[in-house]
C-alpha positions as CSV (number, residue, x, y, z in Angstrom):
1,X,18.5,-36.9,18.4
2,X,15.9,-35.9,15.9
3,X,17.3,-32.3,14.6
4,X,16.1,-29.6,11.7
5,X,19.1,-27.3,10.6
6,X,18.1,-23.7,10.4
7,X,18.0,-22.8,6.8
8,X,20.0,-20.6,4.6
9,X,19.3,-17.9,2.6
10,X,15.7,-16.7,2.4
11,X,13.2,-19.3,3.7
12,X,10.0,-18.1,1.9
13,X,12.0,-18.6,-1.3
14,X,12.5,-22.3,0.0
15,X,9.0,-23.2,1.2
16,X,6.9,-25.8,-0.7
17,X,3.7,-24.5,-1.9
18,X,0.8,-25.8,-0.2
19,X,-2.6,-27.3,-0.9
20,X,-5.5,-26.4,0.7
21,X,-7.3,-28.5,2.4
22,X,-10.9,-27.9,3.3
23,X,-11.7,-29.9,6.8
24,X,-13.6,-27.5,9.2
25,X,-13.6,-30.5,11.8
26,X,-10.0,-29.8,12.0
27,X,-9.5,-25.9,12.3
28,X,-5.8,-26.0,12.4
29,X,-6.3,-26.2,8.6
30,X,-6.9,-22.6,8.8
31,X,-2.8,-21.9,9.3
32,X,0.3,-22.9,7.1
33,X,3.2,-24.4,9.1
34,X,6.5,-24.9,7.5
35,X,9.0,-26.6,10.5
36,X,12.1,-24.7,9.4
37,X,14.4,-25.7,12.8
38,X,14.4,-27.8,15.5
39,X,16.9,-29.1,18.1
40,X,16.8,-30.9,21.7
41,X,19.1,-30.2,24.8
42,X,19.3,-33.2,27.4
43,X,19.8,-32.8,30.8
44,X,21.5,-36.3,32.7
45,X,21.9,-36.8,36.2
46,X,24.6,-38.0,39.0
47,X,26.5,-41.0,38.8
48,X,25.3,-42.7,35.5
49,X,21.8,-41.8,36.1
50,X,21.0,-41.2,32.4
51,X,18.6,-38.7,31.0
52,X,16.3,-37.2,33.8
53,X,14.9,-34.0,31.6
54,X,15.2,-32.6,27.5
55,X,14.2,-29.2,26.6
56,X,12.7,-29.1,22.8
57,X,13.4,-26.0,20.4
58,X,11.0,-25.9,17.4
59,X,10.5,-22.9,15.3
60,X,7.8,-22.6,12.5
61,X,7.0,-19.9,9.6
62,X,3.3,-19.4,10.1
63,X,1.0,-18.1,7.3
64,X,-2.5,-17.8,6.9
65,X,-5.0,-20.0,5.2
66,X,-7.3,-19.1,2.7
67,X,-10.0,-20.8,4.6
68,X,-9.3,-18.1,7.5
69,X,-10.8,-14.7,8.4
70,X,-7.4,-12.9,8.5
71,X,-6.2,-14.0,4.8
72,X,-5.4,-10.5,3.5
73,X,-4.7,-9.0,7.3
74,X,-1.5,-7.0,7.4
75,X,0.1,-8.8,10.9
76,X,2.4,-5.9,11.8
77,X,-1.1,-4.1,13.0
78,X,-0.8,-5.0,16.5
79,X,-4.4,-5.6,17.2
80,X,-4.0,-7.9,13.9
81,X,-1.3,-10.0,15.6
82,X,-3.0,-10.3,19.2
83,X,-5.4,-12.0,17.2
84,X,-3.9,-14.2,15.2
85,X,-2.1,-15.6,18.1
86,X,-5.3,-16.1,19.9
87,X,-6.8,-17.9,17.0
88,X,-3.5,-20.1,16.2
89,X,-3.8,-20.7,20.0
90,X,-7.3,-21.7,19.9
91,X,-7.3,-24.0,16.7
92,X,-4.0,-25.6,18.3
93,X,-5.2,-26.1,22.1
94,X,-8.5,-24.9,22.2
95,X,-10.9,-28.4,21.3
96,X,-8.9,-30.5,22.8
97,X,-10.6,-32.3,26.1
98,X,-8.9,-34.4,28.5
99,X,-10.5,-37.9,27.7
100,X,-14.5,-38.0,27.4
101,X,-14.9,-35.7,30.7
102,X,-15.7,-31.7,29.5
103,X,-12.4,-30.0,30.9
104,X,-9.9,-28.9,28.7
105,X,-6.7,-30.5,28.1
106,X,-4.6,-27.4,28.1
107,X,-4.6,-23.8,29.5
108,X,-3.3,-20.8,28.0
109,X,-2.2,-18.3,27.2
110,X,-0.7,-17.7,30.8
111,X,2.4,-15.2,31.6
112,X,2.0,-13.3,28.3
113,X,4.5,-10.8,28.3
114,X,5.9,-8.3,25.5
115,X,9.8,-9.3,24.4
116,X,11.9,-6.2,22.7
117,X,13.7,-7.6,19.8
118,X,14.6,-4.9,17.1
119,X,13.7,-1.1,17.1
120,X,10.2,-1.5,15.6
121,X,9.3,-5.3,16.1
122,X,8.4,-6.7,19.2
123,X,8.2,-10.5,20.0
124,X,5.1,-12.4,22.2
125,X,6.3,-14.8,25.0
126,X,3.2,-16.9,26.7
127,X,3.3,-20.1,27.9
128,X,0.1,-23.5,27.3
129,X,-0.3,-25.4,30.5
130,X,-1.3,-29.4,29.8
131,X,-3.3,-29.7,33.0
132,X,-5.0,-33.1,31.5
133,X,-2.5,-35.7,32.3
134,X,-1.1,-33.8,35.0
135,X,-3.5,-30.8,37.0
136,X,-3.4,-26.9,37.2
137,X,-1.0,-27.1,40.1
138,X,1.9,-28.8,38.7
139,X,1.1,-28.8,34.7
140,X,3.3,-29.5,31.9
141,X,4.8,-26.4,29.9
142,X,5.3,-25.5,26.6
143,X,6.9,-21.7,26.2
144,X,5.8,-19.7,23.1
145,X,7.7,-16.7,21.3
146,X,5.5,-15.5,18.6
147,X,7.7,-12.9,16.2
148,X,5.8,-10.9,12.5
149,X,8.1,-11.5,10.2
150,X,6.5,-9.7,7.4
151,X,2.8,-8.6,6.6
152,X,1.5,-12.1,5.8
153,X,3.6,-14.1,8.0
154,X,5.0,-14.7,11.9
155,X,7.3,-17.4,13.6
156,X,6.6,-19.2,16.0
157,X,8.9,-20.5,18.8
158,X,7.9,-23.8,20.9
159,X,9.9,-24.6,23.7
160,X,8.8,-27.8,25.1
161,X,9.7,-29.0,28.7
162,X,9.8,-32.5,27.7
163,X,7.2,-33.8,30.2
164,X,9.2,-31.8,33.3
165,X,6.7,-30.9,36.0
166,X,7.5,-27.2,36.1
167,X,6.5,-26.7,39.9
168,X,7.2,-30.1,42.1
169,X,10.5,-31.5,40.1
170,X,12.4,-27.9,40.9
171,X,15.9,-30.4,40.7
172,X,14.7,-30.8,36.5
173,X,12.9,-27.7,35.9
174,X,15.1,-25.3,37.2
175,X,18.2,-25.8,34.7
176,X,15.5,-26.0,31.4
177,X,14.0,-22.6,32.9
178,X,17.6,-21.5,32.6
179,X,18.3,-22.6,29.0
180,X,14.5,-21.2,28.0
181,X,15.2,-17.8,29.4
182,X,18.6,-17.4,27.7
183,X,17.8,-18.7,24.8
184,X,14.4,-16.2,24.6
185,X,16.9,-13.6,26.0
186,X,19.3,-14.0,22.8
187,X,16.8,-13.3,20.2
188,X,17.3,-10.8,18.3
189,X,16.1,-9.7,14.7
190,X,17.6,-7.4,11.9
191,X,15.1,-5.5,10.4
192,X,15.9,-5.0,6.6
193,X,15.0,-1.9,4.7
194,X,11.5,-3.3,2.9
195,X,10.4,-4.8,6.4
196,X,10.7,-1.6,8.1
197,X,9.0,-0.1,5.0
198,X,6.0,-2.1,5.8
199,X,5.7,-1.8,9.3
200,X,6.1,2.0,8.7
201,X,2.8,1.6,6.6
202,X,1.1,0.2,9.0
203,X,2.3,3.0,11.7
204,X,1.2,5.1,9.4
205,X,-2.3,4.6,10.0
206,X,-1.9,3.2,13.5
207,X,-0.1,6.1,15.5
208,X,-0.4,3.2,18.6
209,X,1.8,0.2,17.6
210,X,2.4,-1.2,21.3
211,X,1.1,-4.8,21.7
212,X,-0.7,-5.0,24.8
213,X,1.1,-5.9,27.9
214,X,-1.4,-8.4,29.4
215,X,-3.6,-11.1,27.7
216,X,-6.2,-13.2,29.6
217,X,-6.7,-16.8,29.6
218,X,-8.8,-18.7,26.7
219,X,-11.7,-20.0,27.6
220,X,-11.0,-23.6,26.9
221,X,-12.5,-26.2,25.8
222,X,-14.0,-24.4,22.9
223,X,-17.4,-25.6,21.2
224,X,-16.8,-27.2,17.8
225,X,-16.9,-25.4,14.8
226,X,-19.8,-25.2,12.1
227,X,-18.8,-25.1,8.7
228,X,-19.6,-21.9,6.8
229,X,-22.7,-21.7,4.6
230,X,-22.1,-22.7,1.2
231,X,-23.6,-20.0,-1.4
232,X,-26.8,-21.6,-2.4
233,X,-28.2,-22.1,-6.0
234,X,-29.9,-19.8,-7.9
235,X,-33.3,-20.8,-9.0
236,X,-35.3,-19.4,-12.1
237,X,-38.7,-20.7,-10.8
238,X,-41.4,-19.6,-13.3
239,X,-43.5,-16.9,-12.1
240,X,-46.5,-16.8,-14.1
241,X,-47.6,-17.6,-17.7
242,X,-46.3,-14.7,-19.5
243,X,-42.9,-14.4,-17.4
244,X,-40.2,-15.9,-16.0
245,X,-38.5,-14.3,-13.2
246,X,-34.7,-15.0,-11.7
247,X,-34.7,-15.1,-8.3
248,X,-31.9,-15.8,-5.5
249,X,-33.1,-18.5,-3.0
C-alpha cells in the first residue's frame, strides 16, 4: 500500500519552492499542488474472496499560480473561494473528453454542500462523476472537501471510490460511503490567532461571509484555452524628415 504520512510541524515551512511553468495547453499549470498525505482503506469479501473495493484519501495544499487570475486574491472572501474551486475544478476535469466523441469525461460539481468546521471557517464537500467509462446513471465518484487555510492557500481532500460503481454495486459502495461520511464528519480545524486575524479582515469588508449553499453543475467539456496576448514591441517608425516619433503598435 502506497501511503504519504501527514506532516509535522508547519507544512508551508516544508514545501519545496516551485518553478513555473508556462504551458497554457495544460491549464492545471495555473495551481500549485503539494501531496502532503495519502492513505488507502481496502474492503475484502466472504470466504477468501480478496479485495472487492479500496477507498483512497489524498489531501493537497493548493496555492495559486502566477500564471492565474486570482494570484493576489485573499481566499477567505467567500465569493473568492467559490471561485477558485470552480476554476481548480475546471482546469482539473473540465477539457477532458471521453475518447474522440465531444462529451465530457466527468461531471461535477454535484451534491455541493457547506461542512462547519471551526467557528469562522467553513469547509466545501462536492463530488466529480466519471461518466466516460461508465455513464450518468451509475458513474464513478470522487468526493471533494475543499478547506482556506490561509489567504493564499486551501486544502483539498480527494476521496476516491476506487472504481466502485456508487449506484448498482450497493454490496461495495455502501461500506466506502460509510468510511467517506465519517471521515468528512471528523474534520475539524483549530483556528490560530493570525488565521482568525485574517479572516476578520476579510469580514471586515465583507459583512456576508456565508458560502453559498448550492452550486450548479459545470458545463463540461470546456473549449480549449488561448494563450494570453503577449505585450507587443514598441516601434519608433520615423515620421517625417525632421522628426522621429515613438509610437506603441
Amino acid at each position: 500500500m502506497d501511503t504519504l504520512p501527514a506532516p509535522k510541524g508547519d507544512i508551508l515551512k516544508a514545501l519545496s519552492p516551485h518553478s513555473e511553468v508556462d504551458n497554457w495547453d495544460n491549464p492545471r499549470f495555473r495551481w500549485k499542488y503539494d501531496l502532503l498525505y495519502k492513505n488507502e482503506w481496502f474492503f475484502v469479501g466472504p470466504w477468501f474472496t480478496g479485495i472487492q473495493a479500496r477507498l483512497t484519501l489524498r489531501a493537497n495544499l493548493i496555492s495559486v499560480s502566477e500564471l492565474s487570475v486570482f494570484s493576489g486574491k485573499n481566499f477567505f472572501h467567500p465569493a473568492v473561494f467559490e471561485s477558485a474551486i470552480a476554476d481548480v475544478l475546471n482546469c482539473l476535469y473540465g477539457h477532458h473528453k471521453f475518447n474522440t466523441q465531444k462529451k465530457a469525461h466527468f461531471r461535477g460539481p454535484l451534491n455541493w454542500r457547506v461542512q462547519s468546521i471551526s467557528n469562522s471557517i467553513k469547509a466545501v464537500v462536492c463530488d466529480i462523476h466519471t461518466v466516460g467509462r461508465s455513464s450518468k446513471e451509475d458513474p464513478e465518484l470522487k468526493r471533494k472537501v475543499y478547506i482556506p487555510v490561509t489567504s493564499s492557500h486551501f486544502l483539498l481532500l480527494t476521496i476516491n471510490f476506487g472504481g466502485t460503481k456508487v449506484y448498482s454495486d450497493d454490496v461495495c459502495a455502501k461500506p466506502l460511503f460509510n468510511l467517506c461520511n465519517s471521515i468528512i464528519d471528523s474534520i475539524r480545524l483549530d483556528v490560530g490567532p493570525e488565521t482568525q486575524a485574517e479572516w476578520d479582515k476579510v469580514k471586515a469588508t465583507c459583512p456576508d461571509m456565508s458560502i453559498t449553499e448550492t452550486f450548479g453543475e459545470l458545463q463540461w467539456p470546456l473549449a480549449p484555452e488561448k494563450p494570453p496576448k503577449e505585450k507587443r514591441e514598441v516601434d519608433i517608425t520615423p515620421q517625417s524628415a525632421g522628426f522621429e516619433k515613438l509610437r506603441s503598435i
